[in-house]
C-alpha positions in Angstrom: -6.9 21.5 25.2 -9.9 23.6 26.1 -11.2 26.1 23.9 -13.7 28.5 22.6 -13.3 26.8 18.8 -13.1 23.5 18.1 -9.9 21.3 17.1 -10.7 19.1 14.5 -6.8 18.1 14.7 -5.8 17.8 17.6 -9.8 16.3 19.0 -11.4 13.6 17.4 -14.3 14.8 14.7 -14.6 11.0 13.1 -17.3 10.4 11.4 -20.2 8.0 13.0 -19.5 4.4 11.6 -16.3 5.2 9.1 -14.3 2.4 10.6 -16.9 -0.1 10.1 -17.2 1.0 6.8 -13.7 1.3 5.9 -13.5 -2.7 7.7 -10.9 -0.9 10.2 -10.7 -2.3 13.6 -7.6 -1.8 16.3 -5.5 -5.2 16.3 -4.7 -6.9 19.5 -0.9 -5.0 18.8 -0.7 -1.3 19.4 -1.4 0.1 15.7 0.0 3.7 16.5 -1.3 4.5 13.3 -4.6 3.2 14.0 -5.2 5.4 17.0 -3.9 8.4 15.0 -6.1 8.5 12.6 -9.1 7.9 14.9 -8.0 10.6 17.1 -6.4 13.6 14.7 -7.5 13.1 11.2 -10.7 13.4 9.5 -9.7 12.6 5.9 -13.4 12.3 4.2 -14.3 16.0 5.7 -10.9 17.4 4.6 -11.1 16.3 1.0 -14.5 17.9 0.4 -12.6 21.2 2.1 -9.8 21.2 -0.3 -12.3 20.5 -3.4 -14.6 23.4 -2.1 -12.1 25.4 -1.5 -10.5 25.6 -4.7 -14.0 25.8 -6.4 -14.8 28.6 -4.4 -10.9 30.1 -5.3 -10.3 29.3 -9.0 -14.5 28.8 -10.1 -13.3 25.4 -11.6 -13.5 22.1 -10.4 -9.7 20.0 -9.4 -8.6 17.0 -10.2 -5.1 16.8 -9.0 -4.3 16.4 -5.1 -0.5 16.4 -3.8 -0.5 15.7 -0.1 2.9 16.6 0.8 4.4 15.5 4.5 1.3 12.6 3.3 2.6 9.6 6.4 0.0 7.4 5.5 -2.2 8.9 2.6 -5.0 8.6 3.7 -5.9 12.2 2.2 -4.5 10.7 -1.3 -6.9 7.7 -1.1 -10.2 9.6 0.3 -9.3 12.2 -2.7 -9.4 9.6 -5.5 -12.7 8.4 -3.7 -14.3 11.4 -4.3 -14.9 11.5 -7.9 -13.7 9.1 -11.5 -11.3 12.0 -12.4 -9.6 12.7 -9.3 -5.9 11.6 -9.1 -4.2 11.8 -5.7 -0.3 12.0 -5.3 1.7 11.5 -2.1 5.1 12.8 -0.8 6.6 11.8 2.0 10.7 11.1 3.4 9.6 8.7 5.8 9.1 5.3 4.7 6.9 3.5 7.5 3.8 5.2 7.4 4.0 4.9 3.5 4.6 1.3 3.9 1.9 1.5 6.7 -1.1 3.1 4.4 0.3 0.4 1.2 -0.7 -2.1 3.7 -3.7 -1.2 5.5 -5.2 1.7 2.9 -4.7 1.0 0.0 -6.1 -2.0 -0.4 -9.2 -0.4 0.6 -10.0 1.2 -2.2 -12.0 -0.6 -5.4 -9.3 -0.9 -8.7 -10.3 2.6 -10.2 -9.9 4.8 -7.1 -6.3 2.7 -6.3 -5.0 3.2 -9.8 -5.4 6.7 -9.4 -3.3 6.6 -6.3 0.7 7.4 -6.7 2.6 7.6 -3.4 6.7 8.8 -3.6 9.0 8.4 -0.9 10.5 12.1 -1.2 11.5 15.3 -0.4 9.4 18.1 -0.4 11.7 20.7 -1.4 12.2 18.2 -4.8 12.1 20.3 -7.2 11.3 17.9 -9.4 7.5 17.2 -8.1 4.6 16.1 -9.7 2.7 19.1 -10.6 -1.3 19.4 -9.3 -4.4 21.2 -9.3 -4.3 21.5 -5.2 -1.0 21.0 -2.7 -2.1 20.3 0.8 0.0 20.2 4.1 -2.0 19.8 6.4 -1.7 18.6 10.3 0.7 21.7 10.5 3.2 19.1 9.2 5.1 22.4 7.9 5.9 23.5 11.2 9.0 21.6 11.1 10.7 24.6 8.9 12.0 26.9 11.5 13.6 29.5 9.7 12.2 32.0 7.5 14.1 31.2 4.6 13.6 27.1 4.2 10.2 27.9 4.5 9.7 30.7 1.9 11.8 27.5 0.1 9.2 25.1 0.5 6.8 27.9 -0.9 7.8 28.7 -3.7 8.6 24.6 -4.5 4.5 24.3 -4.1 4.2 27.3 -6.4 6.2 26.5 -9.1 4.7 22.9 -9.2 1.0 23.7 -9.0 -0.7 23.7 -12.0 -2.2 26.9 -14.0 -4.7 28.5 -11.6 -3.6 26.0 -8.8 -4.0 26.3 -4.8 -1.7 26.1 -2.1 -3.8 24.5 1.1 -2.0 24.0 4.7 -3.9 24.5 8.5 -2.4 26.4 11.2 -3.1 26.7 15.0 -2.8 29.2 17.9 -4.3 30.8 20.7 -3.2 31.9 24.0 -3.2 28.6 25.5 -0.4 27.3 22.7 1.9 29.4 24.6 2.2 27.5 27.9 3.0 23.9 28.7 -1.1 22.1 28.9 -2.2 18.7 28.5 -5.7 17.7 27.2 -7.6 14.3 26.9 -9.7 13.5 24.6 -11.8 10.1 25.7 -12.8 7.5 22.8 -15.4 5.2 24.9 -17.2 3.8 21.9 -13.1 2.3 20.7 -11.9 2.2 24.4 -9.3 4.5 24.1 -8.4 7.9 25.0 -6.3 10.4 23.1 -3.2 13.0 25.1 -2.5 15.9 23.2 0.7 17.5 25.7 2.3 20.5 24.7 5.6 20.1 27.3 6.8 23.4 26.2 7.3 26.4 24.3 10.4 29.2 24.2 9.6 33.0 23.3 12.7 33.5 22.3 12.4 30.9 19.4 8.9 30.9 19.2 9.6 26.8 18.9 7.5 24.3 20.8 7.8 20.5 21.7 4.4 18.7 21.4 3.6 14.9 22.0 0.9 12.6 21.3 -0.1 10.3 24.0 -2.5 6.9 24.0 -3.9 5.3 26.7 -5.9 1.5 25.5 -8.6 0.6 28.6 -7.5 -1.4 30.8 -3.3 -0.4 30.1 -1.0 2.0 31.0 -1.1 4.9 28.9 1.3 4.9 26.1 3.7 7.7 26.0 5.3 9.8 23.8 3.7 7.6 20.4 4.5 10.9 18.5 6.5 13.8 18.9 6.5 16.8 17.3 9.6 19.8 17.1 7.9 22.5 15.9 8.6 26.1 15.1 4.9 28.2 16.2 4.2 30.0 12.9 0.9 32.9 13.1 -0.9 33.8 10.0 0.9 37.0 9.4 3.7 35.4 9.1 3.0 32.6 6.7 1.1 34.6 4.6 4.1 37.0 4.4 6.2 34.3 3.6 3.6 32.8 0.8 3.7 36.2 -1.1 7.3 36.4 -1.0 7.1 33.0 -2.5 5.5 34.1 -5.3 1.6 33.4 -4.7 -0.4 36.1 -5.6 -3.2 36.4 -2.6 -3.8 34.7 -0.2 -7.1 33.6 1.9 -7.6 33.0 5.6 -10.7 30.1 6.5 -11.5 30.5 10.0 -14.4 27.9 11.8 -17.6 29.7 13.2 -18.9 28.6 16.5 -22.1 27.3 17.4 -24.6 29.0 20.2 -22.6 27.8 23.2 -19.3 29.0 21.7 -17.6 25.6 20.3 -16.5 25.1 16.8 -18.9 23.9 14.2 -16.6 23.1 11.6 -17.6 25.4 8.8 -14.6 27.5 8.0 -15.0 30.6 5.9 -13.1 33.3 4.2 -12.5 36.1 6.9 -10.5 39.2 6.9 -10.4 39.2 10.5 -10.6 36.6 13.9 -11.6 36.1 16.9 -9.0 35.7 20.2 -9.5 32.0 21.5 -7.7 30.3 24.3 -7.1 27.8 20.8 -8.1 28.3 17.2 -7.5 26.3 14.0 -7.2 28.0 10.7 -7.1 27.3 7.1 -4.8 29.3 4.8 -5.4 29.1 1.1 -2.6 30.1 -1.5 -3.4 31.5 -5.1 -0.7 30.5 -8.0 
C-alpha cells in the first residue's frame, strides 16, 4: 500500500530492539500473533499518543485506559508501564488472543505494572463497563459496525462510561487507493519475514470492504488469509457525525505530517482540514 503518508498500522513502525527487550522471539510454530504485532502494532508509541492526547484535550494528566476490541492487550500492559498510577483495562469477546496476551504478555510485566492490569472477556456495547479516564479502539477494530445506528450505540456506551472530563480515542483510514482491490508487502529482513496487507475488495454501494492479512516466514510458502477483516469504510465526517449524536461534545481530528520527501513522520496533530493521499491514517479524539 503505497502512499504519500505513512501507515503506522497497516506497515511496520517497531521500534529498534523492542523484542529483545520485551525477551520476544518467533517460535519454531507459526505465532500469528507474534507476526501481528511485529507487523501492525506499535503499542509503546500509541500509549504515549493517547496520554498526550488527553493532556493536550482535558489539561490533566489520565490514569485510566480501556482498550476496547483489546485481542491481546498489549495497549493495556504498555499503559500500566507507563507510569505507578496508570491502570489499564481490557475488553474483548474473543477469548484466544486474551488467553494469548495472559500467556505471552502478561507475564512480562514486573508485579506493580501486572496488578494494575484487568482484562474482561466482553461485549463492548455492555453497558455495564468499567468506567476510564481514556477509551481507545484502535486498529479500526470499530469498523465492524456497519450501520449507522449500532455504531452511534457503541458511542454513546464509551460516553456514558468515560469518566468526568474523559476522551474517546479510535484511528481511521482512507484515501483513494482504499477504494480498489491492492495488495502491498511490507519486508521484515532483520525477523525474516514479510508482511501482506490485501484489500480483495470494496462495494460502493455498501461502502463495505474485505481486507486480509497475509505472512510469508523465509524460506515457506506464504501464509494466507492469517486474518480477515469485514469492514464497513467509515470517513471522518461521518464518525464525527455519529460521535456528536452520541452525546460527545467536540470532537478533534489528528492528522500525521510528512517529512521532506512526502512520507509520514508520525507526528499527528490537531487539523481542521487534510490533505488528499492515495492512503492516510487519522486519529479522531472524542470530548465527554
Amino acid at each position: 500500500m503505497s502512499k504519500k503518508q505513512s501507515d503506522k498500522k497497516m506497515k511496520n513502525k517497531n521500534k529498534k530492539g523492542k523484542a529483545k527487550k520485551e525477551k520476544m522471539e518467533a517460535s519454531a510454530d507459526f505465532d500469528k500473533y507474534y507476526y501481528y504485532r511485529n507487523s501492525v502494532q506499535s503499542p509503546d508509541t500509541d500509549v504515549v499518543f493517547l496520554r498526550d492526547t488527553y493532556k493536550e484535550i482535558t489539561g490533566k494528566k489520565p490514569k485510566v485506559l480501556r482498550e476496547d476490541f483489546c485481542g491481546t492487550f498489549s495497549i493495556c500492559c504498555e499503559w500500566a508501564k507507563l507510569h505507578s498510577d496508570h491502570e489499564a483495562i481490557g475488553v474483548d469477546l474473543d477469548p484466544e488472543p486474551i488467553k494469548y496476551g495472559m500467556e505471552n504478555y502478561l507475564p512480562l510485566l514486573k508485579e506493580g505494572p501486572r496488578s494494575r492490569v484487568n482484562v474482561y472477556q466482553k461485549d463492548v456495547l455492555d453497558k455495564k463497563l468499567p468506567a476510564a479516564d481514556v477509551v481507545a479502539a484502535l486498529n479500526f477494530s470499530y469498523s465492524l459496525f456497519k450501520d449507522r445506528d449500532t455504531l452511534r450505540q457503541y458511542f454513546k456506551n464509551c460516553q456514558k462510561t468515560l469518566n468526568k472530563d474523559g476522551v474517546f480515542v479510535c484511528d481511521i483510514f482512507g484515501g483513494s487507493q482504499c477504494y480498489e482491490p491492492n495488495e502491498e508487502e511490507t519486508e521484515h529482513v532483520d525477523k525474516g519475514f514479510s508482511y501482506f496487507w490485501d484489500q480483495d475488495s470494496w462495494d460502493p454501494v455498501t461502502n463495505e470492504a474485505m481486507f486480509y492479512i497475509h505472512f510469508k516466514r523465509k524460506g515457506e510458502k506464504k501464509r494466507e488469509k492469517v486474518f480477515t477483516y469485514d469492514w464497513r469504510m467509515w470517513s471522518i465526517p461521518e464518525l464525527r457525525e455519529i460521535m456528536m449524536e452520541a452525546g460527545f461534545s467536540k470532537t478533534f481530528v489528528y492528522w500525521e505530517g510528512t517529512t521532506d520527501d512526502g512520507e509520514g513522520d508520525g507526528d499527528f496533530k490537531q487539523v481542521e482540514s487534510g490533505e488528499d493521499c492515495e492512503s492516510w491514517v487519522s486519529y479522531i479524539a472524542a470530548m465527554k
